[in-house]
KEFI-855827 format. One record per residue: x, y, z of N, C-alpha, C in turn; residue in three letters. Coordinates in steps of 0.02 Angstrom, whole numbers, plus 32768, in hexadecimal, padded with zeros to 4 digits. Layout:
XYZXYZXYZala;...
This chain:
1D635B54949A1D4E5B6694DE1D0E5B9094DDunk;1D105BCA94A21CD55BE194971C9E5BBE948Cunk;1CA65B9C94721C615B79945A1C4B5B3D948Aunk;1C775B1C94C91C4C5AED94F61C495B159532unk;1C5B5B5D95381C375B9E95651BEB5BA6955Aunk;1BDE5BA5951A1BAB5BBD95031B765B8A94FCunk;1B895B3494EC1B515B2094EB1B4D5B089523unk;1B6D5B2395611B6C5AFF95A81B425B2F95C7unk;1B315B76959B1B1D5B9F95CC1AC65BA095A6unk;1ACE5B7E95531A935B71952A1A6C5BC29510unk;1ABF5BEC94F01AC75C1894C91ABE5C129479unk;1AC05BCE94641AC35BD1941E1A745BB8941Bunk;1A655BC493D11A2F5BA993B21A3D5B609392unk;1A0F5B49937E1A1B5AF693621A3B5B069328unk;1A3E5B3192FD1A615B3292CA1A885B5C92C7unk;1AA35B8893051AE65B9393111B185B609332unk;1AF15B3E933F1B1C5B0893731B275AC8933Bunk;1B135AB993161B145A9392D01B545AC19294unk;1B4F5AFD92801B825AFF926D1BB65B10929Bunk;1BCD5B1592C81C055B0592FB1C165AD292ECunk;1BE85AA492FD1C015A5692FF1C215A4F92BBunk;1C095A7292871C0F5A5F92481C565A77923Eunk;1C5E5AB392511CB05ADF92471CCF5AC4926Dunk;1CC45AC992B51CFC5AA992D11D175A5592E7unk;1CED5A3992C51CFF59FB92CB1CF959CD928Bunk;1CD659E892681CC159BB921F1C8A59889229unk;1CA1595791FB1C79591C91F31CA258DE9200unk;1C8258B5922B1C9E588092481CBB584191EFunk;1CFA583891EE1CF8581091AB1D1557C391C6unk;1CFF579391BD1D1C576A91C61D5A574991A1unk;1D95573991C11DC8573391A51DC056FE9159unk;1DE0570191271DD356DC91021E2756B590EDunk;1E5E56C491041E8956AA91001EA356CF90BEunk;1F0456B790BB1F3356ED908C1EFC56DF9033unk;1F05571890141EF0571C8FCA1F3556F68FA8unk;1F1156DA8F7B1F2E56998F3D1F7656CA8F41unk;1F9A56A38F1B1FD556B18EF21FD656D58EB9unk;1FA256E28E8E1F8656FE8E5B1F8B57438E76unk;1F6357558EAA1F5357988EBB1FA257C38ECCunk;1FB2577C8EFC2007579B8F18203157A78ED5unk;202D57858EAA205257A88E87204457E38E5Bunk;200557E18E441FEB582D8E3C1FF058628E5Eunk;2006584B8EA1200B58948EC5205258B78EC0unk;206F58758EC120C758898EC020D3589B8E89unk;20A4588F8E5820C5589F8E1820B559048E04unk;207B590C8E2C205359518E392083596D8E73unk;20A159648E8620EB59718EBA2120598A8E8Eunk;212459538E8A217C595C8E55217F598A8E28unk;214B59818DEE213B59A88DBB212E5A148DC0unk;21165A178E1021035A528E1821505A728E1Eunk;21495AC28DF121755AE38DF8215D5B218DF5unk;218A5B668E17218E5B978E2E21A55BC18DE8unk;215E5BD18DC8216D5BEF8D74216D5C328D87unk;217A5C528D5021865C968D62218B5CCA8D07unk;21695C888CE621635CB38C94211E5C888C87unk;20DF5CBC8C6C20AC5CAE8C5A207C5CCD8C1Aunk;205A5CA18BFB20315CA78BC020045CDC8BD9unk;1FF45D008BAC1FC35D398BC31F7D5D3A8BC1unk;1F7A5CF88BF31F145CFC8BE51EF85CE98C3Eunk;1ECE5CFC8C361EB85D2D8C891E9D5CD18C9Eunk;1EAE5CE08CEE1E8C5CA18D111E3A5CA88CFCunk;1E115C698D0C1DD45C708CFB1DC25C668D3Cunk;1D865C8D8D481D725C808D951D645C358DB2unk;1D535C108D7B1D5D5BCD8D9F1D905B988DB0unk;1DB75BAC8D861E085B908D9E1E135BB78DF0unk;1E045BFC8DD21E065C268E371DE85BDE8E5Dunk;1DB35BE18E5B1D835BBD8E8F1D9D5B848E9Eunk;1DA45B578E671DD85B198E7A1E235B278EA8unk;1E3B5B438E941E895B5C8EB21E695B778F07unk;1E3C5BA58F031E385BBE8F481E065B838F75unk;1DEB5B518F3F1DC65AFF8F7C1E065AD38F86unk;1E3C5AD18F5B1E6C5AA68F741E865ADB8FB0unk;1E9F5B0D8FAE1EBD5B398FDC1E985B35902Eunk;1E4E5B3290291E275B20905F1E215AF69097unk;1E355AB2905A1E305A7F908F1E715A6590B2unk;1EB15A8F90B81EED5A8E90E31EE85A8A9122unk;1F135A6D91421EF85A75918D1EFB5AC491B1unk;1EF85ADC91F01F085B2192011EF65B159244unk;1F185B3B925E1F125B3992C81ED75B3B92CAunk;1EBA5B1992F21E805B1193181E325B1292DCunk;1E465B0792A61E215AFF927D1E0F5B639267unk;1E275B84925F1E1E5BAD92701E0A5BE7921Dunk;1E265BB991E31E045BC691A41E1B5C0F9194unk;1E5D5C3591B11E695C7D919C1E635C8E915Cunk;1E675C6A91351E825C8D90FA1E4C5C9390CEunk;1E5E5CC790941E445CEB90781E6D5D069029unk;1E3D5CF68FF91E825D018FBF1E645D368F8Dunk;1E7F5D518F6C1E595D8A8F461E845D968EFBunk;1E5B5D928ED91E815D848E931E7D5DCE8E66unk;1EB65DE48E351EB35E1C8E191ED35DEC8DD7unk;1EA05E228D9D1EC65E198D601ED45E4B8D3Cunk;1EE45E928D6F1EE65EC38D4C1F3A5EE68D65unk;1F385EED8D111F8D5EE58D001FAA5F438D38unk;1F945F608D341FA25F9C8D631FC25F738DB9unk;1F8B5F738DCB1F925F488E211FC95F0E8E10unk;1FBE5EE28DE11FF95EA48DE6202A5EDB8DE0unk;20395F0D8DAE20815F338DAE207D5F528DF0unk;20685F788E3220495F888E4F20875F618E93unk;20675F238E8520955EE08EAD20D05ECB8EA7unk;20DB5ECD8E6021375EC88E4621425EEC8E5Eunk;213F5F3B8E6B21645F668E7C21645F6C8EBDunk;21395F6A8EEA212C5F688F1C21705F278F55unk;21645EF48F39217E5EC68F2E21BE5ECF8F2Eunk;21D25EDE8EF0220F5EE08EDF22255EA58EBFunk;21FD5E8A8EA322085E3E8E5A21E55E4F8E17unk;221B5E5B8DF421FB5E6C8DA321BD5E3C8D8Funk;21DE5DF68D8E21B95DC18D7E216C5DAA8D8Bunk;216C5DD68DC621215DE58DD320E65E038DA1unk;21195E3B8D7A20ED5E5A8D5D20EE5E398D02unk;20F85DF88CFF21045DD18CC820B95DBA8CDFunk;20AC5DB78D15205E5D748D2320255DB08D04unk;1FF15D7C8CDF1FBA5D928CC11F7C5D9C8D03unk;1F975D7E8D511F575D788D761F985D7A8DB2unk;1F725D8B8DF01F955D738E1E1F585D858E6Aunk;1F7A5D568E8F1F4D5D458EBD1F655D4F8F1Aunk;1F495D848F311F585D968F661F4A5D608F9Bunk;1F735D338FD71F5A5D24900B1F665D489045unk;1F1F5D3C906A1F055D7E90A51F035D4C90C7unk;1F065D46910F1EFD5D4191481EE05D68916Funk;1EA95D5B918F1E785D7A91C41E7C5D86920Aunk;1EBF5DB692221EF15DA892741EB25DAE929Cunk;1E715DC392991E545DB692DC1E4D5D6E92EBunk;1E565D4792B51E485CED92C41E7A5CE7930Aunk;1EA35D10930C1EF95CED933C1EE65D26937Dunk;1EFC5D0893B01F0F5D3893DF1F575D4E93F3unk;1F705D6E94111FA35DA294051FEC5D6C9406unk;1FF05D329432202D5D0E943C202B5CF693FBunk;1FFA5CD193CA1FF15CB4938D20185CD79364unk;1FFF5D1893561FF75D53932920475D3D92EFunk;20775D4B931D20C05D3F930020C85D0392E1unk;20B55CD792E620C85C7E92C7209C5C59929Bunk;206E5C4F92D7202C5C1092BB201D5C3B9271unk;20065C7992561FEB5C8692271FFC5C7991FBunk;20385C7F91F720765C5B91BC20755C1D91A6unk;20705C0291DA20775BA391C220145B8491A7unk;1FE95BB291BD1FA55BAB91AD1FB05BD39159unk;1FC25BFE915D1FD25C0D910D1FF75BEB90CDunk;20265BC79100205B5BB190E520305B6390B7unk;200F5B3590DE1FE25B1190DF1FBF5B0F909Cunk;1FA95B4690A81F645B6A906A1F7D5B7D9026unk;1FBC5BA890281FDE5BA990031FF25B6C8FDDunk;1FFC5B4F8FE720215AF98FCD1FED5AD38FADunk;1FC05ADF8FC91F7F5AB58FAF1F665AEA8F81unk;1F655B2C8F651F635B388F361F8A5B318EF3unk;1FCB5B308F0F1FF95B0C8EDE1FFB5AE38EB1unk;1FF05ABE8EF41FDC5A588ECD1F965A658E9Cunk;1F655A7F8EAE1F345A848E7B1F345AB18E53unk;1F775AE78E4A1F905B018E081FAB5AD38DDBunk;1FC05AB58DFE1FED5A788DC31FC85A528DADunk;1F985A348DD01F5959FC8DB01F355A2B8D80unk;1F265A578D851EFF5A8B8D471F335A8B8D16unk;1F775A9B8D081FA85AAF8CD71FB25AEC8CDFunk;1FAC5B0C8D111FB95B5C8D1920045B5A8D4Cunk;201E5B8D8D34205F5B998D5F205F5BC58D9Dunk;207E5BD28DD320725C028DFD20B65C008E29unk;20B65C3E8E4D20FD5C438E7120E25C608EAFunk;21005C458EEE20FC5C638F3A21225C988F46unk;21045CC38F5821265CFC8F45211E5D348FA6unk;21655D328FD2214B5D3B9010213F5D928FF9unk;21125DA4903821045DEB903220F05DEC906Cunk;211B5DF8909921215DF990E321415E319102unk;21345E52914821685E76915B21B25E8D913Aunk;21D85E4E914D22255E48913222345E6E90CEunk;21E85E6C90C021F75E62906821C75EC19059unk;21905EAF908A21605EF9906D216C5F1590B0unk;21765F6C90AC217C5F8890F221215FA690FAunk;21255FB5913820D75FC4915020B55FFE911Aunk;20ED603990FB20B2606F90E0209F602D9096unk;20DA601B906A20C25FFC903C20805FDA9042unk;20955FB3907820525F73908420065FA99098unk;200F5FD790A41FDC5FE590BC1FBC601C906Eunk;1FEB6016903B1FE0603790011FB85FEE8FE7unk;1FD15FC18FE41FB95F7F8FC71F6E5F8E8FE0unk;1F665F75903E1F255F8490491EF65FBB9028unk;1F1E5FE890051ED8602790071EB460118FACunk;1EF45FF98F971EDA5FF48F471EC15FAE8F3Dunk;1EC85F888F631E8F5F428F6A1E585F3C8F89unk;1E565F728F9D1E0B5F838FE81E0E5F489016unk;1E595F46902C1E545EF290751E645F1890BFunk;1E3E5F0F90D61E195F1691171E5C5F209153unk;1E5E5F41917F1E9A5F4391951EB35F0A91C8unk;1E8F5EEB91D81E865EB392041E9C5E6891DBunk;1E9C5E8891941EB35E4491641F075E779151unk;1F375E1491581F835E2391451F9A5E049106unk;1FB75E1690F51FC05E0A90AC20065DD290C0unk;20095DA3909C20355D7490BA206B5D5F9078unk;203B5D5C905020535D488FFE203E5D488FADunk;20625D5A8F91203F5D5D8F39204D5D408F1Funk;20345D118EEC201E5CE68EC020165CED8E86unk;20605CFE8E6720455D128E19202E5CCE8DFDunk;201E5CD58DD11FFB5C7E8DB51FCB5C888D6Eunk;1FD45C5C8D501FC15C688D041FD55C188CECunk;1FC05C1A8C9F1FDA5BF08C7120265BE38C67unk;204D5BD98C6D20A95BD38C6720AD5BDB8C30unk;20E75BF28C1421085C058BE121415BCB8BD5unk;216B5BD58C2621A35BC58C2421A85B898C6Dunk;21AE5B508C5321BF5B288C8621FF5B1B8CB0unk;22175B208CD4224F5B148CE522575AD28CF7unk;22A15AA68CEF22AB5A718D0B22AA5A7B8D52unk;22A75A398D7422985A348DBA22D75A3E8DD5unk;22F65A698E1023395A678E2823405A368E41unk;23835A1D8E61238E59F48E81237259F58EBFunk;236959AA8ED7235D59A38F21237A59848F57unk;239459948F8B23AC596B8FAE2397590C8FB6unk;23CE58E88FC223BA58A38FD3239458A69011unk;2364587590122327586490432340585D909Cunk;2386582D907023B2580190B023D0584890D1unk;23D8588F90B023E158CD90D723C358DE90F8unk;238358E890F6234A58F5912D230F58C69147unk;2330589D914A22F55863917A2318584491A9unk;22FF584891FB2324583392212300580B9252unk;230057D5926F22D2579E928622FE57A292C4unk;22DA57A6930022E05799934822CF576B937Aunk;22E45722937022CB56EB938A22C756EE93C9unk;22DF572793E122D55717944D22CC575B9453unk;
């Protein structure tokens, strides 16, 4: 709404009005129809395979595995295109212990790296605030996952929310990460090399949760 206020009233510049177009709408792609069978099964197999580790080799993420993990994390969808998130990586063994405790999960402080996701609440306005942020995280989160597993690195979702950190803690988190008070801390990411794989638990049958509504 902001932005066809503005070029109705011919507030933006040509190259403010170009990256608008660019953020909030993208690039026009023309459909190219479903990817081979090849790909589908590479993906399912990058599905199945991902698991929620929680024992790791002791050698520090490299910033470019970061970069990869936080471009898959990017391109998730999010309300209104709205791009909150924000991830911040520590490999310093104090702060990860810092978070176990904080926390309250030993296993945390087993990870050689771990990775804060932030959310930016001025993106939301106040009815949002409670819901949408979550499922835009939730999103981002997942797609870092999946491209933990395509690297060979392990990682665990780890909530750190209201219900789990109370306000003085979280706001102890904020002072020793220098994050802005306007940014919420949503979740940690221990993540490293695996040690220890776990088998995959069981899963419910498909025919349990799929339900088709012909009228």
């Amino acid at each position: 709404k902001l932005y066809y206020e503005a070029k109705k009233r011919s507030l933006l510049s040509h190259d403010e009005e170009k990256w608008c177009e660019r953020i909030l709408f993208g690039r026009q792609i023309e459909p190219t129809g479903m990817l081979n069978a090849r790909y589908n099964n590479e993906f399912m197999e990058i599905v199945r395979k991902r698991r929620s580790i929680r024992f790791w080799r002791d050698e520090k993420l490299r910033d470019d595995e970061f970069k990869q993990l936080v471009d898959a994390a990017r391109w998730a969808p999010s309300s209104c295109n709205r791009q909150p998130w924000h991830f911040l990586l520590t490999r310093d063994k104090n702060k990860i212990k810092l978070l176990s405790e904080i926390r309250g999960q030993k296993n945390i402080m087993n990870a050689p790296n771990c990775i804060l996701v932030l959310l930016n609440m001025q993106s939301y306005n106040i009815q949002e605030a409670s819901y949408t942020p979550y499922l835009d995280a939730g999103a981002a989160i997942q797609n870092l996952l999946l491209m933990a597993q395509v690297l060979g690195l392990g990682a665990c979702w780890v909530n750190f929310g209201p219900n789990e950190v109370d306000e003085t803690k979280m706001e102890k988190v904020k002072t020793v990460f220098g994050i802005p008070a306007h940014y919420k801390v949503v979740s940690v990411i221990p993540i490293g090399h695996p040690k220890i794989i776990p088998f995959p638990p069981g899963r419910k049958d498909i025919s349990d949760m799929l339900h088709v509504k012909v009228s």
